[in-house]
DSSP file (Angstrom, degrees, kcal/mol; ACC not computed):
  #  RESIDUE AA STRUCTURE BP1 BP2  ACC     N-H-->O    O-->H-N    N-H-->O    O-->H-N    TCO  KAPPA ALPHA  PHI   PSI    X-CA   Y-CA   Z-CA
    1    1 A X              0   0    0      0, 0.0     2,-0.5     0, 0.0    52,-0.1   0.000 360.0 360.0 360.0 136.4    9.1  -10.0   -5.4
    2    2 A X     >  +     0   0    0      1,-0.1     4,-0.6    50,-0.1     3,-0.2  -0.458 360.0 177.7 -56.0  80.2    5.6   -9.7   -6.4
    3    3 A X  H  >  +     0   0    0     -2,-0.5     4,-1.7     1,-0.2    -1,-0.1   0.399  61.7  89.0-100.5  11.1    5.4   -5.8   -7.7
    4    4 A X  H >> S+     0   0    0      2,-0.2     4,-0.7     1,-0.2     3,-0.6   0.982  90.2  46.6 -83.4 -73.5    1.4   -6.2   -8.8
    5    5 A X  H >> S+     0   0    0      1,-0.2     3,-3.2     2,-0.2     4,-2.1   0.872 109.6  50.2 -41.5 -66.7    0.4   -5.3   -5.5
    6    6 A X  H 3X S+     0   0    0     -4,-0.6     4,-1.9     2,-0.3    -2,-0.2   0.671 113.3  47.7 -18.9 -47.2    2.8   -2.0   -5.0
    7    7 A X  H <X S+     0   0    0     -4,-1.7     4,-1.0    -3,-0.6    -1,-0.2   0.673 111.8  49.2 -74.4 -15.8    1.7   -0.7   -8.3
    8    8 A X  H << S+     0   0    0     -3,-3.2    -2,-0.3    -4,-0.7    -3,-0.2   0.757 114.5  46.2-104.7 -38.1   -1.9   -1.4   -7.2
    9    9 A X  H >X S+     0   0    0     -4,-2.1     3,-2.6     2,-0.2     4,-1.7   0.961 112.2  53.4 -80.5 -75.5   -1.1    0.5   -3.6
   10   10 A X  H 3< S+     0   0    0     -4,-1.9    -2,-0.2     1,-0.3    -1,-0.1   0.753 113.9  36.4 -59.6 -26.6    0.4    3.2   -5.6
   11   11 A X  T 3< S+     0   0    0     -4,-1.0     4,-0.4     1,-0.2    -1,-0.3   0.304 119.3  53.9 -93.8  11.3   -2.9    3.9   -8.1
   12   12 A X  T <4 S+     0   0    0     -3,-2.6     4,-0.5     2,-0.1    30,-0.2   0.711 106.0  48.3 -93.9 -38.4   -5.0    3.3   -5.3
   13   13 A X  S  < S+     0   0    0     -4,-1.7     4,-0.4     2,-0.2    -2,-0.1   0.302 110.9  49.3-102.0   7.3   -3.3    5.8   -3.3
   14   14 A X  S  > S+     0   0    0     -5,-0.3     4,-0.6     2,-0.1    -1,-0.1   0.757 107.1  59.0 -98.5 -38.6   -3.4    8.6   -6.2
   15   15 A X  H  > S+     0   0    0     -4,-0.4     4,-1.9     2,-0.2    -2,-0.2   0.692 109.9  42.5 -45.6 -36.5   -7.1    7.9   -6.5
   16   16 A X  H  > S+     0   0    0     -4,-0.5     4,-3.5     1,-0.2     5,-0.3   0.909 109.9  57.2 -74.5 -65.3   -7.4    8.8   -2.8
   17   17 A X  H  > S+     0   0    0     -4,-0.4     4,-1.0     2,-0.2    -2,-0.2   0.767 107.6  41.0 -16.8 -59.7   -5.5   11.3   -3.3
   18   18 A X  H  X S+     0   0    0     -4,-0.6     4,-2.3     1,-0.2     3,-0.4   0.922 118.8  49.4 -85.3 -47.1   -7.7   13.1   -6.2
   19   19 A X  H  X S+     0   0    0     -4,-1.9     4,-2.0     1,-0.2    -2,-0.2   0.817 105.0  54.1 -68.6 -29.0  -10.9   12.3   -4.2
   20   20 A X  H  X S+     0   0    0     -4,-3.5     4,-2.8     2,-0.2    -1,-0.2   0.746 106.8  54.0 -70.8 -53.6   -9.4   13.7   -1.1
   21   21 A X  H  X S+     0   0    0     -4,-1.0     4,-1.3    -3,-0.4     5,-0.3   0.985 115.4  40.9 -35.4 -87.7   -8.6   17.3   -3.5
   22   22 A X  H >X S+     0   0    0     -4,-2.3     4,-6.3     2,-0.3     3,-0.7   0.903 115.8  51.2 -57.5 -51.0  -12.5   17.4   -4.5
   23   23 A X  H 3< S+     0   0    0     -4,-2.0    -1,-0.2     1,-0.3    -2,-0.2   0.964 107.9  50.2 -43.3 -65.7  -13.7   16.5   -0.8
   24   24 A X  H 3< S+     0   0    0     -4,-2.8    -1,-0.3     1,-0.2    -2,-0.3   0.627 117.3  39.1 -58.3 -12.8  -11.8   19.0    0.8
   25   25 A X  H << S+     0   0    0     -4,-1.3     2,-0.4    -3,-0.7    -1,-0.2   0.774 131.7  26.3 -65.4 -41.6  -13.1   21.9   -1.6
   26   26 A X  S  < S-     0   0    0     -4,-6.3     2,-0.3    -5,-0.3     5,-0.2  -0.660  77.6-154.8-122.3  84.5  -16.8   20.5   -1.7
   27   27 A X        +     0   0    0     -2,-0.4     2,-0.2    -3,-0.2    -4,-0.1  -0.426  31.5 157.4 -64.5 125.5  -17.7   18.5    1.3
   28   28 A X        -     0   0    0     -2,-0.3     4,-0.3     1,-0.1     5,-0.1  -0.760  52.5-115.8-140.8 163.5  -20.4   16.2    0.1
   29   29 A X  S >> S+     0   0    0     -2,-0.2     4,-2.9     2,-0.1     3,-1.6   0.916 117.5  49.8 -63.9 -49.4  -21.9   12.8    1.3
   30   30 A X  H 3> S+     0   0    0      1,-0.2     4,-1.8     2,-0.2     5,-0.3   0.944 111.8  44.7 -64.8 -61.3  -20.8   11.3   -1.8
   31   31 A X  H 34 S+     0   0    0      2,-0.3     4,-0.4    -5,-0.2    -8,-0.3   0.344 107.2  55.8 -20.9 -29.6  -17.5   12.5   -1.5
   32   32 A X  H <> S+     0   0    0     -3,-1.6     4,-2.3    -4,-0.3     5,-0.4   0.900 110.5  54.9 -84.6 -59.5  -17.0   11.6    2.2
   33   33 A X  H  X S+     0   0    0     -4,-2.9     4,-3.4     1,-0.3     3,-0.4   0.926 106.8  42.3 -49.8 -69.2  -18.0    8.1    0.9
   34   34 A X  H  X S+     0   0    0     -4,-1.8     4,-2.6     1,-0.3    -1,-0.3   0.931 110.6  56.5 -73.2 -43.2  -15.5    7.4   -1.8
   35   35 A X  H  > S+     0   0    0     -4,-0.4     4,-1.7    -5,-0.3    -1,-0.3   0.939 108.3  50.5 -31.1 -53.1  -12.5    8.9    0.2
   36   36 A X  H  X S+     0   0    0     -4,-2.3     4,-2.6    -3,-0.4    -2,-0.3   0.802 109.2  54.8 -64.9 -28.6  -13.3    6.5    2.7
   37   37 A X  H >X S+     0   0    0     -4,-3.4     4,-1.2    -5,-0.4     3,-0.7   0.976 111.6  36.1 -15.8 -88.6  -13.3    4.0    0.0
   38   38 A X  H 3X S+     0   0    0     -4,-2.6     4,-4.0     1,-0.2     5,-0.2   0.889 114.7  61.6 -54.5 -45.4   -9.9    4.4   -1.5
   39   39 A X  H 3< S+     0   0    0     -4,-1.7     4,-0.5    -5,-0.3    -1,-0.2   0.889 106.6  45.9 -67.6 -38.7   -8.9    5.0    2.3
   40   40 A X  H XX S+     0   0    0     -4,-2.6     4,-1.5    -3,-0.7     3,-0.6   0.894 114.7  53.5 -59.2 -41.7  -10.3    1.0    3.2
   41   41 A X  H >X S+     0   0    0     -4,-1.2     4,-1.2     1,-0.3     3,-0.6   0.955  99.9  52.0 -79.4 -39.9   -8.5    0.0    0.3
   42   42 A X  H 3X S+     0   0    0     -4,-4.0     4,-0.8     1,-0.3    -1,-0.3   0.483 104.9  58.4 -53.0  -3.6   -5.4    1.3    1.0
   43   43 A X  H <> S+     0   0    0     -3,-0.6     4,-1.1    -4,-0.5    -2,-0.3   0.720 110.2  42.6 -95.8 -45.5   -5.6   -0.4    4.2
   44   44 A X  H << S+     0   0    0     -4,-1.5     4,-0.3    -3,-0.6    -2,-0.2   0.417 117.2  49.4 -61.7  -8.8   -6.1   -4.1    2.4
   45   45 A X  H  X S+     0   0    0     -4,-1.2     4,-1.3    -5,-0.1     5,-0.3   0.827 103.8  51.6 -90.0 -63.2   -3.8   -3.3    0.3
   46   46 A X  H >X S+     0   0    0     -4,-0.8     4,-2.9    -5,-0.2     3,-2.1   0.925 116.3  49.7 -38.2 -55.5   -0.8   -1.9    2.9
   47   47 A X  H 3X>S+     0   0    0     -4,-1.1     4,-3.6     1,-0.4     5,-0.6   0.983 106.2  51.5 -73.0 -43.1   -1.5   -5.6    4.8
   48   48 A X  H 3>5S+     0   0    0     -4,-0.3     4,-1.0     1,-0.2    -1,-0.4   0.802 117.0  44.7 -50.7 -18.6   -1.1   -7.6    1.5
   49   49 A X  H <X5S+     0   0    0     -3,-2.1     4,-2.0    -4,-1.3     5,-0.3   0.865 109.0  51.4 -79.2 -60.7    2.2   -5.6    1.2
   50   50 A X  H >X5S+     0   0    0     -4,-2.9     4,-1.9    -5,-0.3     3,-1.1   0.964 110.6  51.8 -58.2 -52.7    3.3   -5.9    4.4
   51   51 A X  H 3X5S+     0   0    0     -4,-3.6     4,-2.5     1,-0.2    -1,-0.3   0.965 111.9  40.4 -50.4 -54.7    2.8   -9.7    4.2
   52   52 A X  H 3X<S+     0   0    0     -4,-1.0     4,-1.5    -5,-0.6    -1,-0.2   0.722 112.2  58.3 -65.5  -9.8    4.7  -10.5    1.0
   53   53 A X  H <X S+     0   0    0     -4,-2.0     4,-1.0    -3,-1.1    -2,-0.2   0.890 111.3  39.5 -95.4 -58.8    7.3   -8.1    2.2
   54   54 A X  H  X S+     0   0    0     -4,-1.9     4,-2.2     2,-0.3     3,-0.4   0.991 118.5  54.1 -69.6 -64.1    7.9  -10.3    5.8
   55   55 A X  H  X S+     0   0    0     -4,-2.5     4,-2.4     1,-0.3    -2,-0.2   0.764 113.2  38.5 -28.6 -65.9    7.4  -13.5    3.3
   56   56 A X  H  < S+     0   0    0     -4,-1.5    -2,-0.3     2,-0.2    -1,-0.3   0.698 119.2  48.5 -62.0 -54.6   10.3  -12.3    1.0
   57   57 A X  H >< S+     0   0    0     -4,-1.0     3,-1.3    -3,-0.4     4,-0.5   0.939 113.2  46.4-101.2 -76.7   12.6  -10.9    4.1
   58   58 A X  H >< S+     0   0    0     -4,-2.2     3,-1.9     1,-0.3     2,-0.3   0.898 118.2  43.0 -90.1 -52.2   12.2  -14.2    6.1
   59   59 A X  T 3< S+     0   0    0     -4,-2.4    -1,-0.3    -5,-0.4    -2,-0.2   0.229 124.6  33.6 -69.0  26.5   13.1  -16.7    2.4
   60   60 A X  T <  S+     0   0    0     -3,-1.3    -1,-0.3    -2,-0.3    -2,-0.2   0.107  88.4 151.8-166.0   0.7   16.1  -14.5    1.0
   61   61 A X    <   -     0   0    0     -3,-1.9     2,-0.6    -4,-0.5    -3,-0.1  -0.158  33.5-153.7 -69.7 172.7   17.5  -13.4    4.5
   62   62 A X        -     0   0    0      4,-0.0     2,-0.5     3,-0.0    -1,-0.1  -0.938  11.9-158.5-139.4 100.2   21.1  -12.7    4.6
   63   63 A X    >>> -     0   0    0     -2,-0.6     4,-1.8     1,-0.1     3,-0.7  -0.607  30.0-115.4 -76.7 132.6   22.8  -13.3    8.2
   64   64 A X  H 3>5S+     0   0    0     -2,-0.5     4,-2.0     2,-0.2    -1,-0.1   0.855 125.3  56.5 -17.8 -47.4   25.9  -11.8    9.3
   65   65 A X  H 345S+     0   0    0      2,-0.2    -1,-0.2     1,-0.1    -3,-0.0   0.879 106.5  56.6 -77.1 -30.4   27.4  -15.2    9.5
   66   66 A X  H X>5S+     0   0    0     -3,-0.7     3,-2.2     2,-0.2     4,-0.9   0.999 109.8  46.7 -32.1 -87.6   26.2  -15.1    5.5
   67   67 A X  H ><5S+     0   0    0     -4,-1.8     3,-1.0     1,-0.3    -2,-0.2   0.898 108.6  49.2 -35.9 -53.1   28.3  -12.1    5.1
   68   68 A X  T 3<<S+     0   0    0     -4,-2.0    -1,-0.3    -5,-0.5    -2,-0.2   0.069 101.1  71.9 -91.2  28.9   31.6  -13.3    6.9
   69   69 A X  T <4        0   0    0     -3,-2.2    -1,-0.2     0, 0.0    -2,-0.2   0.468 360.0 360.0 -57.8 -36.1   31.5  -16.4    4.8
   70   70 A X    <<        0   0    0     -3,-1.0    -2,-0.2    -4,-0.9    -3,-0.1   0.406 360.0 360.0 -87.1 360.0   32.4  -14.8    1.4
């Protein structure tokens, strides 16, 4: 599985994170803006997850009748 994304979600989501820290002490335009940023990206990011995540679950599943073969 594809971990590029995940790592990309996870420094995306630290970034948010930090800007999130500054807003909430100094509420600014600029501030507002770049929260919502990081906050859009993490939102293209989550779907791109969620998609390779279904992809990967649907090629590699493992049925019950799977199990009670072995």
């Amino acid at each position: 599985m594809n971990d590029d994304i995940h790592d990309e979600l996870v420094q995306t989501y630290l970034k948010y994170f930090r800007a999130n820290e500054k807003f909430a002490r100094r509420n600014s335009v600029r501030l507002h803006a770049e929260v919502r940023r990081h906050l859009r990206n993490l939102r293209k990011l989550a779907k791109i997850r969620m998609e390779e995540i279904h992809i990967y679950q649907a090629e590699n599943k493992v049925t019950r009748k799977d199990i009670d073969k072995k």
